[in-house]
DRENDO-1510 file (C-alpha; in Angstrom, 1 decimal, always signed):
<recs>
REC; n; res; u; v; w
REC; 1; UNK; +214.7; +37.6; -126.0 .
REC; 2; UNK; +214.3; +33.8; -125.8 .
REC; 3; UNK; +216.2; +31.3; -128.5 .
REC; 4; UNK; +213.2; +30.7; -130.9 .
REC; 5; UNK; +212.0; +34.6; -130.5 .
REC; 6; UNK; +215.7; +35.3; -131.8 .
REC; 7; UNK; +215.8; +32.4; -134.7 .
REC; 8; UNK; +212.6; +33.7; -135.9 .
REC; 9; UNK; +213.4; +37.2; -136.6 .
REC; 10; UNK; +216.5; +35.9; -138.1 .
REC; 11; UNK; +215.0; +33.8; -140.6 .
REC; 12; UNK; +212.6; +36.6; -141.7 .
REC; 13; UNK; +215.3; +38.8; -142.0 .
REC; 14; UNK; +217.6; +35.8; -144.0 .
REC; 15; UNK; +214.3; +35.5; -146.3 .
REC; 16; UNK; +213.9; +39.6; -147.0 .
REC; 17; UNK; +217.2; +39.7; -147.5 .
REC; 18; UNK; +217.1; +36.8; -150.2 .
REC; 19; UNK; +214.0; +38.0; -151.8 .
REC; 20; UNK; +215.6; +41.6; -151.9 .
REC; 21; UNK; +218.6; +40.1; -153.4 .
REC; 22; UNK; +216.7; +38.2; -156.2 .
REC; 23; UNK; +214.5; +41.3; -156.8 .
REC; 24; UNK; +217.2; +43.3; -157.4 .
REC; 25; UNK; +219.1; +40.5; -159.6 .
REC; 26; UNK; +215.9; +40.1; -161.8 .
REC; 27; UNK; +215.8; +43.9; -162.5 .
REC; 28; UNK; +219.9; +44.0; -163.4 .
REC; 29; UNK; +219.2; +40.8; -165.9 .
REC; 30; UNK; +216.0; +41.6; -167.2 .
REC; 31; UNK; +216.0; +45.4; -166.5 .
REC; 32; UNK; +219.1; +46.6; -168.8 .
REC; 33; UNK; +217.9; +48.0; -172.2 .
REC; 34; UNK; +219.1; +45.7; -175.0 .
REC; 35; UNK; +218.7; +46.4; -178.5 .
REC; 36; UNK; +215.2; +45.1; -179.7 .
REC; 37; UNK; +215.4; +43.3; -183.0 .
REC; 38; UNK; +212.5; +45.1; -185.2 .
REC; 39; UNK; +209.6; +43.4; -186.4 .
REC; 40; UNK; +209.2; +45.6; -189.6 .
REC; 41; UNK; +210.8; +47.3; -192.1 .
REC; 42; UNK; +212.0; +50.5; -191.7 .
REC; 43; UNK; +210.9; +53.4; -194.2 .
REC; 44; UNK; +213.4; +56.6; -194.6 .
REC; 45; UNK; +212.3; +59.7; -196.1 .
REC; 46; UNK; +212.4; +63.4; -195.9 .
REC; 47; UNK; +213.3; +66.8; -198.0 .
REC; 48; UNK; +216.3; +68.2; -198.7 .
REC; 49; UNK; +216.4; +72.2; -198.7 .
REC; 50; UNK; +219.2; +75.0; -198.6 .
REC; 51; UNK; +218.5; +77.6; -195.8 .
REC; 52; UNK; +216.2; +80.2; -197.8 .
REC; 53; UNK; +213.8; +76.6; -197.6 .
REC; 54; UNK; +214.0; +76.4; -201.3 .
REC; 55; UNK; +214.3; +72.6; -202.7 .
REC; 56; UNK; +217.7; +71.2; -203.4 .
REC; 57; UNK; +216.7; +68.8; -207.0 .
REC; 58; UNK; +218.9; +66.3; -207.8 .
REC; 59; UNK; +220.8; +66.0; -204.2 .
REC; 60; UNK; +222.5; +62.6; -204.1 .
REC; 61; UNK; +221.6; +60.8; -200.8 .
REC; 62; UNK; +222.9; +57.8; -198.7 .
REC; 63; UNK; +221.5; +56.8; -196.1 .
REC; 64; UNK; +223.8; +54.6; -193.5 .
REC; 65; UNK; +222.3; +52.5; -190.5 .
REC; 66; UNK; +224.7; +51.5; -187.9 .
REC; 67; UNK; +224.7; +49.5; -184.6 .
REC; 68; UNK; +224.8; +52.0; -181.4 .
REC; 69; UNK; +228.5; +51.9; -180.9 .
REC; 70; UNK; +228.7; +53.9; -184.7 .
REC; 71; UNK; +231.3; +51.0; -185.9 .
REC; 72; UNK; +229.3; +48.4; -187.7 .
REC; 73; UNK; +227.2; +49.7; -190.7 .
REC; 74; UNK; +224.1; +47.1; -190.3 .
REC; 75; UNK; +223.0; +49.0; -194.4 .
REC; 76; UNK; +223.4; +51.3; -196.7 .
REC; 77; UNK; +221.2; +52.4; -199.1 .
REC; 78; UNK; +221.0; +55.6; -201.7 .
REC; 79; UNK; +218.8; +58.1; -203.5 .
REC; 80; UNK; +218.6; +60.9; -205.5 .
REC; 81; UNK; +216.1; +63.9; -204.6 .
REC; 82; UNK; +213.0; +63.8; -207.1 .
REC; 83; UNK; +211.6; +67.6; -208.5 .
REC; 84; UNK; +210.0; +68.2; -204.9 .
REC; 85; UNK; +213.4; +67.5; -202.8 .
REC; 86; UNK; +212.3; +64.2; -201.7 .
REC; 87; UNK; +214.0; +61.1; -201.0 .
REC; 88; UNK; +212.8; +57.8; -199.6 .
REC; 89; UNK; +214.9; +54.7; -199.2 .
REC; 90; UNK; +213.4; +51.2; -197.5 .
REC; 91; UNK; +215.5; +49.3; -195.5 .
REC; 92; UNK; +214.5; +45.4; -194.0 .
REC; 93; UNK; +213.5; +44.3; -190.8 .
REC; 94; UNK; +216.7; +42.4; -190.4 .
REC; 95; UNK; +219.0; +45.5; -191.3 .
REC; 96; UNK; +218.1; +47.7; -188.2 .
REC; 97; UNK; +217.0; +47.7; -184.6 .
REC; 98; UNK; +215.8; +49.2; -182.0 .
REC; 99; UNK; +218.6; +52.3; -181.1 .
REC; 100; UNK; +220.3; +52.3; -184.3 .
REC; 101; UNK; +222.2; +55.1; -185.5 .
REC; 102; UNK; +220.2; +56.2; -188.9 .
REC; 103; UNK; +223.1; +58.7; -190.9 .
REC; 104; UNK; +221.9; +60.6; -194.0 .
REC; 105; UNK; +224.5; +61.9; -195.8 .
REC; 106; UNK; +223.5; +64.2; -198.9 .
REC; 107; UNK; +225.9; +65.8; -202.0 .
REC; 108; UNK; +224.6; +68.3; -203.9 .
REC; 109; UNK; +226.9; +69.6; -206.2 .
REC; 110; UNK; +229.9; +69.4; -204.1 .
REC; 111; UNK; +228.4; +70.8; -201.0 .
REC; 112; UNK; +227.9; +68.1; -198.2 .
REC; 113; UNK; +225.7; +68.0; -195.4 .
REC; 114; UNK; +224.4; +65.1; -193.0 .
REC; 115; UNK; +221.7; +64.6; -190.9 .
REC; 116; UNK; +220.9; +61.6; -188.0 .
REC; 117; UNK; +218.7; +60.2; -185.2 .
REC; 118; UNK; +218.0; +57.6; -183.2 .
REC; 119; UNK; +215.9; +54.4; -184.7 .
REC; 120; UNK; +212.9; +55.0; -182.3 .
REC; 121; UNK; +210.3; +52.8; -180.9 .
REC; 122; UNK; +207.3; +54.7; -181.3 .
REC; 123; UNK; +204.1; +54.0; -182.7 .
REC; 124; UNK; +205.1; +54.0; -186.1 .
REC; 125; UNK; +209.1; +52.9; -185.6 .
REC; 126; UNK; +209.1; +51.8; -189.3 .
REC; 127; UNK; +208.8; +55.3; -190.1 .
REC; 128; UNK; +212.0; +57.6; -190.0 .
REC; 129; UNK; +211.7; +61.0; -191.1 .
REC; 130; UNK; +215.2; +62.8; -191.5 .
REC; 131; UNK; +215.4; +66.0; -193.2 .
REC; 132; UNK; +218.6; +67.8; -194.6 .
REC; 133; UNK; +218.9; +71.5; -194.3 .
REC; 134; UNK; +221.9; +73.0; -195.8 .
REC; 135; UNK; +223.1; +75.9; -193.2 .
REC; 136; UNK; +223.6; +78.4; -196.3 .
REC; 137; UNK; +221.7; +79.6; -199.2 .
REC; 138; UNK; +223.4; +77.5; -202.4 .
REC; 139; UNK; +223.8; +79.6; -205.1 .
REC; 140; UNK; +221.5; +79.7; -207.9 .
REC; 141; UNK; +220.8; +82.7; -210.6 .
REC; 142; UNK; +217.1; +82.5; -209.2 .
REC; 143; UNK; +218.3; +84.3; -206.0 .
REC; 144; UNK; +219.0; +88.0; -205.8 .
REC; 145; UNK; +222.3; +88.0; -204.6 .
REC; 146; UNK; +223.3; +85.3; -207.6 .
REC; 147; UNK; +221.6; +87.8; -209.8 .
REC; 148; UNK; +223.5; +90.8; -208.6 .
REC; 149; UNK; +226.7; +88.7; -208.7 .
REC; 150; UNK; +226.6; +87.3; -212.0 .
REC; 151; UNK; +225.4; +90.6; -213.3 .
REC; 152; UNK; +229.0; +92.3; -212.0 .
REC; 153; UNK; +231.1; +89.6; -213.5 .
REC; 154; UNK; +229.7; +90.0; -216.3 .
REC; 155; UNK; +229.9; +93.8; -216.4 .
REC; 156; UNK; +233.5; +93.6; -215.4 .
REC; 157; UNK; +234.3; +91.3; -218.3 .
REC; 158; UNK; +232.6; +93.6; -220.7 .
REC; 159; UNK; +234.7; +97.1; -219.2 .
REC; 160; UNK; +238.1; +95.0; -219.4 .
REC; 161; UNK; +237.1; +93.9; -223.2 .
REC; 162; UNK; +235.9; +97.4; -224.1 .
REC; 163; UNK; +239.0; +99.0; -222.7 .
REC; 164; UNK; +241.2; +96.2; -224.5 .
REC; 165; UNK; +239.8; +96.5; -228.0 .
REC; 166; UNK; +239.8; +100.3; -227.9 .
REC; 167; UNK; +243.6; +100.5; -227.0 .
REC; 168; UNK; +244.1; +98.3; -229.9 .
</recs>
């Protein structure tokens, strides 16, 4: 191979190399997911419900939105559950972003539960929709077991009282 032949294919290979090397440059600087700031507010809403799907009224709720690491709460906002189960809390454009961590943490009447996701970039990202199911039936006299077990107490206070006052 003569001199030029050889300086040629050395300079195209000098020139893929270097266009390789800024290809692949461009897609580690502009390629790496960063958080996108959001353009709109973000809306956060959903039922809460104990596991026989009946609705929890009254259920406090705070919802937390924190960066992706989970150690910098960006907001915090609160509820209380309206006659249907329902909250719905509003947060600013400036308080999340894309890839947030959105917490809801709900008390009702002692008994905790939390639910979370992702703040997603879909077609409606200012819309979150985070329910809370509680893994247990809470107790309530409308239920069948809190029937039955109500009833008994209050049977076995009337035996111990009968067989108290007739002793007497």
């Amino acid at each position: 191979m003569s001199l030029s032949v050889r300086s040629h294919a050395l300079k195209l290979v000098l020139v893929t190399a270097s266009v390789i090397i800024l290809a692949l440059g461009s897609f580690v600087i502009l390629g790496v997911p960063q958080a996108a700031a959001a353009d709109d507010p973000k809306l956060v809403w959903g039922w809460v419900k104990d596991s026989a799907d009946r609705v929890l009224v009254g259920a406090d709720i705070v919802v937390n939105i924190w960066d992706p690491t989970n150690t910098t709460n960006r907001a915090s906002r609160s509820d209380t559950t309206d006659g249907a189960g329902f909250y719905s809390v509003n947060f600013l454009a400036a308080d999340w972003q894309i890839g947030d961590w959105i917490e809801v943490l709900c008390d009702y009447n002692g008994a905790q539960d939390d639910n979370g996701t992702v703040a997603g970039d879909t077609a409606a990202p200012f819309i979150q929709y985070i329910n809370i199911t509680y893994p247990y039936e809470i107790p309530e006299f409308g239920s069948a077991l809190g029937l039955i077990v109500s009833g008994a107490a209050v049977g076995a206070v009337a035996v111990v009282m009968m067989v108290y006052f007739r002793r007497k």
